[in-house]
Structures are given as structure tokens and as C-alpha cells.
N, C-alpha and C positions, 0 to 999 in steps of 0.2 A: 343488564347490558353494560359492557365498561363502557363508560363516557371521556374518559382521561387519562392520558398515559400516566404511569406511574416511576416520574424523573428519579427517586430516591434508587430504588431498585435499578433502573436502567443506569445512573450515574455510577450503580457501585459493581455494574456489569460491565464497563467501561474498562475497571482498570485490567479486566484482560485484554481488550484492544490495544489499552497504553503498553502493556508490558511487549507484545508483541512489536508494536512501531518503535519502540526504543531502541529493539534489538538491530530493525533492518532500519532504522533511519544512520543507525551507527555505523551497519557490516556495509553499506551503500556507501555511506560518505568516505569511507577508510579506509575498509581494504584493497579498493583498487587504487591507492596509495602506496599499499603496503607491498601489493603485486608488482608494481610500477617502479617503486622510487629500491624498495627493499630485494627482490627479488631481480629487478631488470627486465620484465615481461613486456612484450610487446602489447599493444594498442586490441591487436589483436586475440591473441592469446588473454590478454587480462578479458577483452567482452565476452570469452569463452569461456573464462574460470566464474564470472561471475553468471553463468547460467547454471554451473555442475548441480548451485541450491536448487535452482527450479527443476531440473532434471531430478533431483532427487524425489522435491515435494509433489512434481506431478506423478508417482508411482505410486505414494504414499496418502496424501491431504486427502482426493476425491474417497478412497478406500475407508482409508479414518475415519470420515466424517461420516460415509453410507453405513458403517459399522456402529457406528454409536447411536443410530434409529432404531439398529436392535438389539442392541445390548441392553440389561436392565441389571443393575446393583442398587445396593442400598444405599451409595449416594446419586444415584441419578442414572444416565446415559453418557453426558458430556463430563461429568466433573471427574471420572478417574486418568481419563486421556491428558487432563490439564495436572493433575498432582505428579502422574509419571512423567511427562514428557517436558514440563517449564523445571524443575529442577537440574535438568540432562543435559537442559539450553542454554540454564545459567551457568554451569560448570564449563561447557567446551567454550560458549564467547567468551571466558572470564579468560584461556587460556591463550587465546589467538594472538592478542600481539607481542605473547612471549615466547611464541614459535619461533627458533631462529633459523631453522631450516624449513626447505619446501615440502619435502615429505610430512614431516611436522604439522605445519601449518594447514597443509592440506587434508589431513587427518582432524584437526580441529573443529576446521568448520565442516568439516563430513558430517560429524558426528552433531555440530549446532543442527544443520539443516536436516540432518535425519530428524533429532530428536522435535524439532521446534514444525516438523511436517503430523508428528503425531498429534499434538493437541491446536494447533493454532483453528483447522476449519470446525473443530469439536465447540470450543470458548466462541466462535463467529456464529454458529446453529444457534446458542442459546438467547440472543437475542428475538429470533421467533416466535424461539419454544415460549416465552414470558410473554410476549408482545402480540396483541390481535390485529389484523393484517391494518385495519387504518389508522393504526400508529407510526409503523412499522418504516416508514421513513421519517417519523419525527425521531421516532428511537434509534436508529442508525444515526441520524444529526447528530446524539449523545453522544454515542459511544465514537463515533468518528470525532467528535469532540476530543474525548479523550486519547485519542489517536495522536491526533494533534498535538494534543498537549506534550506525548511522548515523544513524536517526531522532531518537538522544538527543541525537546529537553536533550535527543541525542546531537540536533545542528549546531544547535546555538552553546549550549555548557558543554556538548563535547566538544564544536569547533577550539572551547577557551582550553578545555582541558589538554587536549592534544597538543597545542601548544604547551604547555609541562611537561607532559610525558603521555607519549600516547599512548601509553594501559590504564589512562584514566576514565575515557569515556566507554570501553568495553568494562572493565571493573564496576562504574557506574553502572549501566544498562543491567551487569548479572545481579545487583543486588536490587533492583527495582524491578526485573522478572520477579524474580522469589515474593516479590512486596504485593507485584500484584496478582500471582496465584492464589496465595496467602487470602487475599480480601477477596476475593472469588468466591474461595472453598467457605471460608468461614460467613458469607452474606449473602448470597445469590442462593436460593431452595429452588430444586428443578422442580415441574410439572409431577405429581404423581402418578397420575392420570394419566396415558399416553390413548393415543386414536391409534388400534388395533387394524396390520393390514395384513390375511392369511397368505396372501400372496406379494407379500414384499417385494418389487423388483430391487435389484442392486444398482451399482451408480454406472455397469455396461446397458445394462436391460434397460434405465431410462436414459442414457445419452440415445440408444437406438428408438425409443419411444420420440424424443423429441425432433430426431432425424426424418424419421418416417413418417409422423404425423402432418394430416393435410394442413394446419393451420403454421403457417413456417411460423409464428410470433419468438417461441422458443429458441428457434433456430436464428434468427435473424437476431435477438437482443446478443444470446450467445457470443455470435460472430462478432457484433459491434464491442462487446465488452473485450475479443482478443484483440483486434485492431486498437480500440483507445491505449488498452495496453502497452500494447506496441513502442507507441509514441511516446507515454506516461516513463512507462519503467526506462526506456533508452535515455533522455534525458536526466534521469532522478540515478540513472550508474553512472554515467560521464560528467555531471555537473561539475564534480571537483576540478578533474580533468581539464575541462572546460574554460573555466575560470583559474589555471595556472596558464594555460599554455594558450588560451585566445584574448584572453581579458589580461592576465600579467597578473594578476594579483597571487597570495599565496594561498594553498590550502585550506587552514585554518581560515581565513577570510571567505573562503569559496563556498564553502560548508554553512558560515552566516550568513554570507548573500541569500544561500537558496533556502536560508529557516523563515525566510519572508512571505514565502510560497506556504508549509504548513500552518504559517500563523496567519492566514486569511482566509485557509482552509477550515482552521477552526473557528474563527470568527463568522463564515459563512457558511455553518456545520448545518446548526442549528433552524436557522432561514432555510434554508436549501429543504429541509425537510416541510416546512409548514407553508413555504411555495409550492411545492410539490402535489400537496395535501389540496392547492385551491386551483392549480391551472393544468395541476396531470403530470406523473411522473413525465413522460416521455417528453412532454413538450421542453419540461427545466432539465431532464438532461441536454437536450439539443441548443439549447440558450448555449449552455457553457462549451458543449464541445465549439461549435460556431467561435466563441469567446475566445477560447483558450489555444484555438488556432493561428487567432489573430496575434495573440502575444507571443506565441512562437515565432510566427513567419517577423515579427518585429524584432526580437532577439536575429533575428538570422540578419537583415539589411542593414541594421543601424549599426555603425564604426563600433569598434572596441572603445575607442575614447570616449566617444558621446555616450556610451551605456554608462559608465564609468564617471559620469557629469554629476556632481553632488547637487543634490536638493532640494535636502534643507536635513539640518540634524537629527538624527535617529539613536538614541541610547540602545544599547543589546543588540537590534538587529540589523541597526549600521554596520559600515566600513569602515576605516580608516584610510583616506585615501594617501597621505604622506604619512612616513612613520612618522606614529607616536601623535597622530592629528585626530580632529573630533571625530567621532564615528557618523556617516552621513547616509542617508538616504541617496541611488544613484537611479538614474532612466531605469537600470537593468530592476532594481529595487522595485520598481512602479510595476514595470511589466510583467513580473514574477508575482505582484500583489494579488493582481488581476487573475492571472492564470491560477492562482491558488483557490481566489473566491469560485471561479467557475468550474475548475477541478471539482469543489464539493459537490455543484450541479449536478455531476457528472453520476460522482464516487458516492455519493449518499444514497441515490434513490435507484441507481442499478442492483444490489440485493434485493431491495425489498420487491422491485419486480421480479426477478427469479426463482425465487420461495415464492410467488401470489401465484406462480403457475400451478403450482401442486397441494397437495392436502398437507394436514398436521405430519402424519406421518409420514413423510417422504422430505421433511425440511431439512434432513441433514445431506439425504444423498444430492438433492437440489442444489443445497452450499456450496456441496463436492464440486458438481459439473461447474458455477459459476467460477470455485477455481481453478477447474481445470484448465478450462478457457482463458484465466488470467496468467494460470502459471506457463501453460502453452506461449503467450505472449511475450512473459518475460523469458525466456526461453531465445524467441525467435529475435525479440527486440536488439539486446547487445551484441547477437553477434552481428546481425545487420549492419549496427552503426560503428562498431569494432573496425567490419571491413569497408564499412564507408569511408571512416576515418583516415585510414591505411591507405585505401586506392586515391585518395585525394589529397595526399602528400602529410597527414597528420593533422588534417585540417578538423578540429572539434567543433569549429562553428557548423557543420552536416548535420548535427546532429538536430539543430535547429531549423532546419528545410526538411528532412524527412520526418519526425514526428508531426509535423500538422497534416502532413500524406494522410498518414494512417488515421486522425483524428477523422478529420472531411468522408475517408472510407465511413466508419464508425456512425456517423449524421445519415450518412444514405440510409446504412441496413436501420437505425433506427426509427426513421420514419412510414417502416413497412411495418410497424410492431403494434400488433392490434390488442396485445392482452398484457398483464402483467399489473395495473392499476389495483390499489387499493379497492379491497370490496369491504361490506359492513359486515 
């Protein structure tokens, strides 16, 4: 019986999580800049463009991922999804912000979020496939770790780089895709072994399995993981936004502000999993949602100036609040910290309860549904706050009063959730 996770493996399974967050911590912070400042799009219309990806992935990811439970090649199930589909990914980001027309542009990232729809939930599956279920949220801690790590590297180095030229932090992100395909294909050996099912259902035949089934647990985590969504993904497209046009600051600093947020993420990656492990998934999700409500509805009340209060000095992932002045720690800084750490509550140990619904063989289509649900959300989320934004006269502080809506949703359906817990 395994008695210990096995960090070396899980850490070097990681960097396809990294490579993945690099890409959408960048395409999130930037291009509805590029839509905005370069194009002239409304408020609107940008929370629109920025779902066409999840429109695409939700056709795509749950399909992908149920397909690669039955696939068998000689390198695996999941590893051919990742060699075709991260090279496709690095090539169209590398080209977006040298699109100078809209056709253009919008042809680019078609073809990012096509390609990056095929392998992204295939590289998320193999974390189970290796992993026995009561690790399974210390191992998610890892790999969301290095999530993390990529998230900061697109905020924070691409906030700098952008400031240069902003083909530098897409140019970055395509060579650190390919870097971490790369350490994938060549370190990570799938399962040989697969748990044999003659009657495979596909990722319709178990979304209807878990619709129809008397124990709602499926259904209700489901639900709760669209709702936190909701909230999550609306604020994580409009932050830059946010922080031009509510807070005053520019861009480039908007993008550092909110790298505060995944670097408490990552620092409460890890915890989040081995709390989990001793007081119950369900209960350390509901801590953070709870949490991370509260720091919203507090971004929403408190003045732009007071967020904006320095608090003591911060290298990297300060501000500068007068040009050219030290970089500091602001209230907004504190509150973003907060909501990061609890974020991981949230984000770490929701997988591993949706794979513990099902068997070995069925963990990719299980993947699927969980993102369907996710991609569904990001979906529904920007246009929501798009047309909040809009009907409220441009007012992006909205978006900071409806995301804890939908979290508090999220907290109810969770607390009906009777299954999903590590078992031995």
C-alpha cells in the first residue's frame, strides 16, 4: 500500500499546469487591453470576446478528456493530446499581439483556444492517473503550486515586460509552453495498466448519470464549482480594467496588483491540501469560499484611495504609488493576499472530489464534466459583469459586489455534498 505521495513525480507533473496558467494568466491580464485600448471595444463586447475561448473549450476539453480514457498508444492516453495540441498553443499566443487587425487577431486566439482546448483537461487527468485518491488533494496542492508559479511569472514579469513591448510577455509564455510539454513528455510514464470498462459511458452518458442519480452530491459540487466560477473568472478578466479605470493606476501596475493574489495561492497550495486531508475536503473548501467573499465585498466598500494606502514596502509585487517611488504593499494588496490563500481552499480540493466520485476508469471523463461546469461559468461570468459594467455607467468596481453573490451561492450547494472525500 502507498503510504506517501511521491513530490518528485507530482512536482515534474506540475509543469504542465505551469505551462497552461502562463498562457491564461497572460491572455486574462492583456488582451482585454488589447481589445479595449487597441481595437476600441466596448466593455461589453470585450466580456463577450473574452468567453468565444470558453465557448470554444466547452465543445472541445469535456470530449478530449472522455477520449483519452479510451485511447491507448504507446505513449500513454493523455501524453499524445499534450505533444499535438501545446506546440499549436505556443505558435498562435506567440502571434496575438502582432495581430494588427481584428480579423487577424481574432483568428489567433481561435486557433490558441482551439488548440490549448485539446490537451489542457488530458495533462489535468494525469494527476489521478499517478496519484491514489488520499493524496489526491495534497497532489493537486503541487501541481497548483506550480500553477502558481506560472500565474506569477505571466503577472508579475509580464506586467514588467509589457511595459517594453507588449510581445514580450506572449513570446515569454510560448517558449515556457513548449518548456513544459517538453519536461512532461520526457519525465512523467503513464500507468500501463488501465482499469478496463466494457461498457464505457462518454462524458453525455455520465453528465445524465450524475443528473439523474438519487444521491445529488455530483450534482450539487458540480453546481457549486459553476457558481464559484462565476465570481472567480469575472473578476480575474476585468482586474486590469478594474485597476485603470476604478483605482487609477495603470495596466502594467494592475497586473502586479493582482500577482498578489496567485502568490498566496501558491503559498497556500500546499497547506490547503494536507488541511483538507485532516478536517474534510468540503469543510476547507467552505472556510475559503466564506473567506474569500469577505474580501471581495471589502474591495467593493472601501474608497479607491484607501485601497490604494501603502503599507509598508513590497519588492516585485508592490506598486509604485508616485512615479518612480518605492514599490509598496496597498489595503487592496492585503485583501487580494487573503483571497488568494482562500482561493486555494477552494481550487485545490474541488478535483480531487470529482474524480473520488468515479472509478480509475472514468477519471478523464469525470475531469471533463468538472470542466465543463467551469468553462460553462467562465462563459456566463464576463458577460454578466461586461453588462453590469455597462448598465452602471462603466462602473468596474460591480464587479466586486457580484462575485461574492455567486461565491455565498457556491457555500449553500456545498454544504449538501455528502461524497467526494478521500477514501483509502
Amino acid at each position: 500500500m502507498t503510504t506517501r505521495l511521491n513530490y518528485g513525480k507530482t512536482f515534474l507533473l506540475g509543469f504542465g499546469f505551469f505551462g497552461v496558467s502562463v498562457i491564461w494568466g497572460v491572455y486574462n491580464a492583456f488582451v482585454p487591453i488589447f481589445l479595449s485600448d487597441k481595437f476600441g471595444l466596448s466593455a461589453v463586447m470585450v466580456g463577450f470576446f473574452m468567453t468565444l475561448d470558453n465557448i470554444a473549450a466547452l465543445f472541445i476539453q469535456p470530449f478530449a478528456s472522455s477520449w483519452s480514457d479510451r485511447i491507448r498508444t504507446p505513449l500513454g492516453r493523455r501524453i499524445p493530446f499534450i505533444l499535438i495540441g501545446a506546440p499549436i498553443s505556443a505558435f498562435a499566443f506567440g502571434l496575438i499581439p502582432i495581430a494588427a487587425i481584428l480579423p487577424l487577431f481574432v483568428a489567433c486566439t481561435s486557433t490558441l483556444l482551439l488548440s490549448a482546448a485539446i490537451w489542457r483537461t488530458p495533462v489535468i487527468a494525469l494527476m489521478p492517473d499517478i496519484t491514489p485518491s488520499q493524496f489526491r488533494s495534497q497532489a493537486n496542492g503541487v501541481i497548483n503550486f506550480m500553477g502558481g508559479i506560472g500565474a506569477i511569472i505571466a503577472l508579475q514579469t509580464g506586467g514588467i515586460l509589457y511595459k517594453m513591448n507588449p510581445g514580450f510577455p506572449f513570446w515569454l509564455g510560448s517558449g515556457l509552453v513548449l518548456l513544459a510539454a517538453l519536461i512532461v513528455y520526457l519525465f512523467i510514464e503513464e500507468p500501463k495498466d488501465y482499469e478496463q470498462n466494457d461498457t464505457q459511458p462518454g462524458i453525455l452518458a455520465s453528465l445524465r448519470e450524475v443528473l439523474t442519480s438519487e444521491d445529488k452530491s455530483g450534482l450539487r459540487i458540480l453546481f457549486a464549482i459553476f457558481f464559484w466560477f462565476i465570481g472567480y473568472s469575472a473578476v480575474d478578466t476585468f482586474f486590469t480594467l478594474y485597476a485603470k479605470n476604478h483605482l487609477g493606476i495603470n495596466e502594467g501596475d494592475g497586473a502586479t496588483l493582482l500577482s498578489v493574489l496567485p502568490l498566496f495561492f501558491i503559498l497556500f497550495a500546499i497547506p490547503s491540501g494536507f488541511l483538507a486531508g485532516r478536517i474534510g475536503r468540503r469543510t476547507t473548501i467552505s472556510i475559503g469560499l466564506i473567506t474569500i467573499s469577505l474580501m471581495l465585498i471589502l474591495l467593493y466598500v472601501t474608497p479607491a484611495s484607501a485601497l490604494l494606502t501603502g503599507i509598508a514596502p513590497l519588492p516585485l509585487v508592490g506598486i509604485p504609488l508616485v512615479e518612480g517611488g518605492t514599490r509598496m504593499l496597498t489595503l487592496a494588496g492585503v485583501f487580494l493576499m487573503i483571497a488568494g490563500a482562500a482561493w486555494a481552499f477552494v481550487n485545490i480540493n474541488s478535483l480531487p472530489m470529482v474524480v473520488d466520485l468515479t472509478s480509475a476508469a472514468r477519471i478523464g471523463t469525470f475531469t471533463g464534466l468538472y470542466y465543463l461546469f467551469s468553462t460553462l461559468s467562465a462563459i456566463v461570468g464576463p458577460n454578466l459583469n461586461g453588462w453590469a459594467i455597462q448598465l452602471t455607467g462603466n462602473n468596474f468596481n460591480i464587479v466586486m459586489l457580484i462575485a461574492p453573490v455567486f461565491m455565498l451561492i457556491a457555500l449553500w450547494l456545498m454544504l449538501g455534498v455528502k461524497r467526494g472525500e478521500a477514501t483509502a
